[in-house]
N, CA, C and O atoms as a DFTB+ gen file, in Angstrom:
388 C
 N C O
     1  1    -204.866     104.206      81.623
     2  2    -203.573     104.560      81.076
     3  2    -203.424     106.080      81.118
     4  3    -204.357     106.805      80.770
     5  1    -202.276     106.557      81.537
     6  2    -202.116     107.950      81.431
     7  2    -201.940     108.622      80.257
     8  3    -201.368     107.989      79.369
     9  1    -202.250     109.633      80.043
    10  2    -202.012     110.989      78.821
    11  2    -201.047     110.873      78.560
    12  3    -200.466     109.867      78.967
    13  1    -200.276     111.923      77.664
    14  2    -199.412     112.528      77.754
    15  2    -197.979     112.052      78.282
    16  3    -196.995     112.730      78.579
    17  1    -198.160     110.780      78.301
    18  2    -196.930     110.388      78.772
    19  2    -195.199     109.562      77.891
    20  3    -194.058     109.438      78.337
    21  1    -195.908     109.125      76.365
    22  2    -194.844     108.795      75.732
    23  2    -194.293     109.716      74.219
    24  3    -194.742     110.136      73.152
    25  1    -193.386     109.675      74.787
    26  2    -192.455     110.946      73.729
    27  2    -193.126     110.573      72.316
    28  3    -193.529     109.469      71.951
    29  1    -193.140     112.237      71.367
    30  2    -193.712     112.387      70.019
    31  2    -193.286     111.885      69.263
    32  3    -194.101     111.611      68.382
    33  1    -192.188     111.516      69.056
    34  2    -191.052     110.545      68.187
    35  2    -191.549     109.333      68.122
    36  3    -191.476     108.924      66.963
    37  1    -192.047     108.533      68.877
    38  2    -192.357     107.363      69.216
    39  2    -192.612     106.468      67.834
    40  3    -193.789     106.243      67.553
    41  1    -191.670     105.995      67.035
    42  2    -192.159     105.288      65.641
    43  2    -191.503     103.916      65.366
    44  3    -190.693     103.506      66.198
    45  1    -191.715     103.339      64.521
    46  2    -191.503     102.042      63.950
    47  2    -189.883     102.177      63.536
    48  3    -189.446     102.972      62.703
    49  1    -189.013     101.118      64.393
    50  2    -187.666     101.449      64.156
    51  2    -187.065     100.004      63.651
    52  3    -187.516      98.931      64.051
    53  1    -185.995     100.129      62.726
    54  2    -185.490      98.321      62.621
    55  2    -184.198      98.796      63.548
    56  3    -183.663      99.894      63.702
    57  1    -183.893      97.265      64.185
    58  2    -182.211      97.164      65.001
    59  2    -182.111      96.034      64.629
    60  3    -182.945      95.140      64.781
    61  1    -181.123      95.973      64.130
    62  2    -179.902      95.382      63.645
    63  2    -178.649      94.679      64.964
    64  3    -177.900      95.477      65.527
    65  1    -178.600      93.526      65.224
    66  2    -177.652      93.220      65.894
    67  2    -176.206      93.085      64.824
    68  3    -176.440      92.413      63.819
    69  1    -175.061      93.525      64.904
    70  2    -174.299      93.648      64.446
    71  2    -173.292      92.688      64.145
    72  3    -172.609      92.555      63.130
    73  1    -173.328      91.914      65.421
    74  2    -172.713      90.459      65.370
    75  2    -172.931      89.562      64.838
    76  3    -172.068      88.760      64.479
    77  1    -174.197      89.441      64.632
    78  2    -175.225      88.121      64.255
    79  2    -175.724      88.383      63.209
    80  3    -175.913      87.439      62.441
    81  1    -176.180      89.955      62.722
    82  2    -176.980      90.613      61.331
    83  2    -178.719      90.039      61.642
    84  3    -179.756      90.078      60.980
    85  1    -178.416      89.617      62.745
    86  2    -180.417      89.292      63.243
    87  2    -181.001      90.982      63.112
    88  3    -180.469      92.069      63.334
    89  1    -182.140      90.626      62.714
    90  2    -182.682      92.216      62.300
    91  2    -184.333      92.106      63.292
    92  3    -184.656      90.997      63.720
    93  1    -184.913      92.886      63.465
    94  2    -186.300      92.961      63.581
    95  2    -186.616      94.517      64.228
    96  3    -185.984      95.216      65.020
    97  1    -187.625      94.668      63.658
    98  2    -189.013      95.738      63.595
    99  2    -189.310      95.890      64.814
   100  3    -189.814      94.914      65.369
   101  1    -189.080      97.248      65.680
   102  2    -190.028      97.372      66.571
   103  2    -190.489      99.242      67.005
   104  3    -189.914     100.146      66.398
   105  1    -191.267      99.471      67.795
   106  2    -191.668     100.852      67.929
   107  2    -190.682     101.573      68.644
   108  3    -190.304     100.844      69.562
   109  1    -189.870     103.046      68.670
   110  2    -188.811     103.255      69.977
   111  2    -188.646     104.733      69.269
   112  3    -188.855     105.259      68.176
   113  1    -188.100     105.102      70.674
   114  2    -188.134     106.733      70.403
   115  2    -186.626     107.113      69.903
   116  3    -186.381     108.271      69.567
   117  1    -185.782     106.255      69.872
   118  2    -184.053     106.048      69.857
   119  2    -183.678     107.106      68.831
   120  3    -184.549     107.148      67.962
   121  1    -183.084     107.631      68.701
   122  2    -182.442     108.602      68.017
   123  2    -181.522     108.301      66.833
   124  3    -180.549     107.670      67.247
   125  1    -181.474     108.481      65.729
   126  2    -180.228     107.596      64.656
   127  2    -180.940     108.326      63.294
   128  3    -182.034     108.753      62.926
   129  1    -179.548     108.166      62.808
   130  2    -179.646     109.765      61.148
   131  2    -179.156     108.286      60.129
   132  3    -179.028     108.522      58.927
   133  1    -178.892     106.806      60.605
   134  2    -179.193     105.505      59.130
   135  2    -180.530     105.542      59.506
   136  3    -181.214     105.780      60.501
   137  1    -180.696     105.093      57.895
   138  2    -182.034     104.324      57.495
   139  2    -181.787     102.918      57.391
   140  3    -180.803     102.459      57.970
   141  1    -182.884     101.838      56.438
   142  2    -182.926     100.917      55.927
   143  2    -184.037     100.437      55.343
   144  3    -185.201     100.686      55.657
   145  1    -183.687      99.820      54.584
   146  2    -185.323      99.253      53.702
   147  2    -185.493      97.827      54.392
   148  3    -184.547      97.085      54.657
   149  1    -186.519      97.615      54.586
   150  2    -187.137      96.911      55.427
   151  2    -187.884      96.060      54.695
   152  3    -188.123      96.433      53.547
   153  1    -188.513      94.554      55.191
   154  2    -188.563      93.352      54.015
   155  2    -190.313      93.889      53.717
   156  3    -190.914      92.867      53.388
   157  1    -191.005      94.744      53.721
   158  2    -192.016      95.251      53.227
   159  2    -192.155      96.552      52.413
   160  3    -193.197      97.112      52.073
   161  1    -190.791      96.937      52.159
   162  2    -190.313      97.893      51.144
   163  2    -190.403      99.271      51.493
   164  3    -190.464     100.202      50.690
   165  1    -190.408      99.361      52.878
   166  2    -190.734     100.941      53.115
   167  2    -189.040     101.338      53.508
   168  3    -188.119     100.573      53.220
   169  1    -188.887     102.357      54.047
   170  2    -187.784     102.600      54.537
   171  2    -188.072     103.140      55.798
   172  3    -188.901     104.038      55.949
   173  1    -186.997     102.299      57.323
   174  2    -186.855     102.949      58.359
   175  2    -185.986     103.240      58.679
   176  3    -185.082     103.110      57.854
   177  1    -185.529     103.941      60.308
   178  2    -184.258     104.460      61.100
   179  2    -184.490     102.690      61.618
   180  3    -185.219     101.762      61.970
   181  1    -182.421     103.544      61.111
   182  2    -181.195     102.182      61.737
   183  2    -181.302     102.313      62.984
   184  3    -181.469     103.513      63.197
   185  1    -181.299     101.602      64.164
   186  2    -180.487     101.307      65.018
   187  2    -179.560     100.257      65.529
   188  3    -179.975      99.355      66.256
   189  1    -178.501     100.341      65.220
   190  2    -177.148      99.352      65.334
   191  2    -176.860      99.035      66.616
   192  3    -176.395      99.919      67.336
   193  1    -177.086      97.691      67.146
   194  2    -176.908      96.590      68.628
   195  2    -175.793      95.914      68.323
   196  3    -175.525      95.212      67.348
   197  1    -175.011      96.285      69.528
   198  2    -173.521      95.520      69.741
   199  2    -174.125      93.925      70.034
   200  3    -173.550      92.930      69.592
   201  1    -175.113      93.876      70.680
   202  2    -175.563      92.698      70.926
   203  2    -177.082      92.618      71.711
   204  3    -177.637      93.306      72.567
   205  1    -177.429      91.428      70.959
   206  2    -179.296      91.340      71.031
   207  2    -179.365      89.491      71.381
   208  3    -178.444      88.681      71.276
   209  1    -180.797      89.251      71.812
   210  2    -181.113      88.147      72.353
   211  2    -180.318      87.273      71.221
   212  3    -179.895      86.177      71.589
   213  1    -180.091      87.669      69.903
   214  2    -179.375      86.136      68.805
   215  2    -177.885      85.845      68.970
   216  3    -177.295      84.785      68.758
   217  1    -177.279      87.323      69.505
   218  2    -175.874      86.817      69.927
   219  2    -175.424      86.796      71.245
   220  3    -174.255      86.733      71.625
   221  1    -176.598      86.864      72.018
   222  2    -175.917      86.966      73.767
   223  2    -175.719      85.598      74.047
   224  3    -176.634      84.883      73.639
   225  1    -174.887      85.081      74.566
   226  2    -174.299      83.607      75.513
   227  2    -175.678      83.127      75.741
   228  3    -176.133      82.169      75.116
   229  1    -176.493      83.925      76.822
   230  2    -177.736      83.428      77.696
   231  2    -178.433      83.244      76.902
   232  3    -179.335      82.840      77.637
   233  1    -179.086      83.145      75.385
   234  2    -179.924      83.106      75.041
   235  2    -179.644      81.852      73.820
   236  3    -180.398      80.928      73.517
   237  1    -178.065      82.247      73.169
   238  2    -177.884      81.620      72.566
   239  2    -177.055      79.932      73.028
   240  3    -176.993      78.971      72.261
   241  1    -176.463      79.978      74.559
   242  2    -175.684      78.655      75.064
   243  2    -174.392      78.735      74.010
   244  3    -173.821      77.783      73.478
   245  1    -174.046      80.428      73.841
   246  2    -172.417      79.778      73.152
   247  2    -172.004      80.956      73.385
   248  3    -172.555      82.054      73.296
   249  1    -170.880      80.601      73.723
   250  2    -169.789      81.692      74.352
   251  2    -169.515      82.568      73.113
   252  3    -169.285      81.676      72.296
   253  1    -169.372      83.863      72.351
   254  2    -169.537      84.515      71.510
   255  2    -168.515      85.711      71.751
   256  3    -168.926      86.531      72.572
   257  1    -166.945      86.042      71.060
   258  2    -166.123      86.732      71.885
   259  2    -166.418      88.357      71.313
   260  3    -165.570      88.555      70.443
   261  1    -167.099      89.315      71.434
   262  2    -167.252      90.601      70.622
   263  2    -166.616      91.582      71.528
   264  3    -166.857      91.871      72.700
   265  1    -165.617      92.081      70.562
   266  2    -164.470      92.963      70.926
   267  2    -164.670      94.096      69.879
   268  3    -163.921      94.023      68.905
   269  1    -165.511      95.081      69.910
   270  2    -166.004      96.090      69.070
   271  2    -165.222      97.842      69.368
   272  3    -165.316      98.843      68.658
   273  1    -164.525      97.659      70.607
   274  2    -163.404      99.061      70.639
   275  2    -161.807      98.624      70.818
   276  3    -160.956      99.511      70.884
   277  1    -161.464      97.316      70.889
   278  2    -160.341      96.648      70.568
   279  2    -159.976      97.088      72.623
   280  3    -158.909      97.668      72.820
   281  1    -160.701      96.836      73.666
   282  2    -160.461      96.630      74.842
   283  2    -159.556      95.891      75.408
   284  3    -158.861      96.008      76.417
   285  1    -159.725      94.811      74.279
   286  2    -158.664      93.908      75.032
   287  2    -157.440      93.599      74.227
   288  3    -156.932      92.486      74.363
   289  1    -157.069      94.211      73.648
   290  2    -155.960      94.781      73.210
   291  2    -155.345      95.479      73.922
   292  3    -154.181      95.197      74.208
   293  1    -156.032      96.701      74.455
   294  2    -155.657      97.645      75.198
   295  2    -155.064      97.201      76.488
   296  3    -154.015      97.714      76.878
   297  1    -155.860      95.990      77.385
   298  2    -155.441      95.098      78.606
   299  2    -154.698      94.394      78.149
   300  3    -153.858      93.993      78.954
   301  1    -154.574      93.894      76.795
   302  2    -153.113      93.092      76.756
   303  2    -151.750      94.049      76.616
   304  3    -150.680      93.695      77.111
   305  1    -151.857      94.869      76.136
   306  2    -150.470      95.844      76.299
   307  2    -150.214      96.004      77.333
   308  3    -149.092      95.644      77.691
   309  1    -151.096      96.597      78.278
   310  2    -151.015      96.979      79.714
   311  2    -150.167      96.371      80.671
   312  3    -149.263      96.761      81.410
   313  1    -151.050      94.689      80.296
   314  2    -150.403      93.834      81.476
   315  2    -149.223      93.332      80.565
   316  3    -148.518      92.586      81.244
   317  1    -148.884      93.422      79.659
   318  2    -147.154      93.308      79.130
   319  2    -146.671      93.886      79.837
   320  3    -146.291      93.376      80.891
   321  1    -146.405      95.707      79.450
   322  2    -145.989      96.727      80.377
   323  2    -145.742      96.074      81.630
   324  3    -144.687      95.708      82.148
   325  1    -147.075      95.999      82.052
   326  2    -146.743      95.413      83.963
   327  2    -145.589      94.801      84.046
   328  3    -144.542      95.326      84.426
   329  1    -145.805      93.132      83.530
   330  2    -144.924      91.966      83.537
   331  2    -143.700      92.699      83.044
   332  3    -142.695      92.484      83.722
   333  1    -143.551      93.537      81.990
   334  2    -142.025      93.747      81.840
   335  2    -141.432      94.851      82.886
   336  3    -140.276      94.710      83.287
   337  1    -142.094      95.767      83.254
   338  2    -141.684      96.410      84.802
   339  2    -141.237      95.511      86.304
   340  3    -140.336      95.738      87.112
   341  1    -142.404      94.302      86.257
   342  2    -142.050      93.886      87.467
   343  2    -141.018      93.180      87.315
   344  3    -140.229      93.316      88.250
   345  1    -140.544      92.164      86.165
   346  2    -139.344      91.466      85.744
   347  2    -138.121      92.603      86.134
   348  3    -137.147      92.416      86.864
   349  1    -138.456      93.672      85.496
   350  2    -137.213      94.773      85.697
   351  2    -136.704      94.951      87.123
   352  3    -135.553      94.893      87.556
   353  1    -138.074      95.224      87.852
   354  2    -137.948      95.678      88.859
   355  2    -137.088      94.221      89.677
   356  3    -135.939      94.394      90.082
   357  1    -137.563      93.266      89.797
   358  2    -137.014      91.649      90.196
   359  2    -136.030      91.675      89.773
   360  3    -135.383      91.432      90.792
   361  1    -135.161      91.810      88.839
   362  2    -133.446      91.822      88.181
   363  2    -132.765      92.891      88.544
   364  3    -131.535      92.946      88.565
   365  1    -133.638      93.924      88.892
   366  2    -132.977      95.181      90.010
   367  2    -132.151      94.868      91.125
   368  3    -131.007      95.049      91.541
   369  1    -134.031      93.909      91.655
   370  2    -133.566      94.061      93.202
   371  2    -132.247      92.604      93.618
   372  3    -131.665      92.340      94.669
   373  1    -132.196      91.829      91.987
   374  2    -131.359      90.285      92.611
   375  2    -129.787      91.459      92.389
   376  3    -128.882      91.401      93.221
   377  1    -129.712      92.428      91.185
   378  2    -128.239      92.744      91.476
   379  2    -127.824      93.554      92.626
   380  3    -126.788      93.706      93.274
   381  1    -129.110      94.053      92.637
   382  2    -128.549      95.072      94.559
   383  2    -128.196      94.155      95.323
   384  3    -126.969      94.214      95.235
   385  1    -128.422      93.387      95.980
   386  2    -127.850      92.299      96.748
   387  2    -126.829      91.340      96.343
   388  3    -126.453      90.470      97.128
């Protein structure tokens, strides 16, 4: 095994899947200013998962819809917009003729 090769930080971190609230303990150099108390009473650094093996489809066999920056909101306005431009544009082109 080589020296010198894994960063000084390297400590005992909990992550938290956010969707699911599945929690577990593991070692990582990840960066994060939460804590949490942990089921052996110490306190560690948070790290917060949009999604982990308890809420992914592939792991779990269920389609699971997580919309965490409101994206598709954003694509549903959009393609309104569209549809009401191209309608416009289509009632344009039936009175020009």
């Amino acid at each position: 095994m080589k020296n010198n090769i894994h960063p000084e930080s390297y400590r005992p971190v909990v992550f938290k899947d956010t969707t699911s609230g599945f929690t577990f303990l593991s070692r990582s150099c990840a960066r994060t200013t939460q804590t949490i108390k942990w089921e052996d009473g110490q306190e560690y650094p948070l790290v917060a998962l949009g999604i982990s093996s308890a809420s992914h489809p592939f792991y779990t066999g269920q389609q699971m819809f997580v919309d965490t920056a409101g994206r598709v909101d954003k694509f549903q306005q959009r393609l309104a917009k569209t549809k009401q431009a191209q309608e416009k544009a289509a009632s344009f082109k039936k009175r020009k003729r």
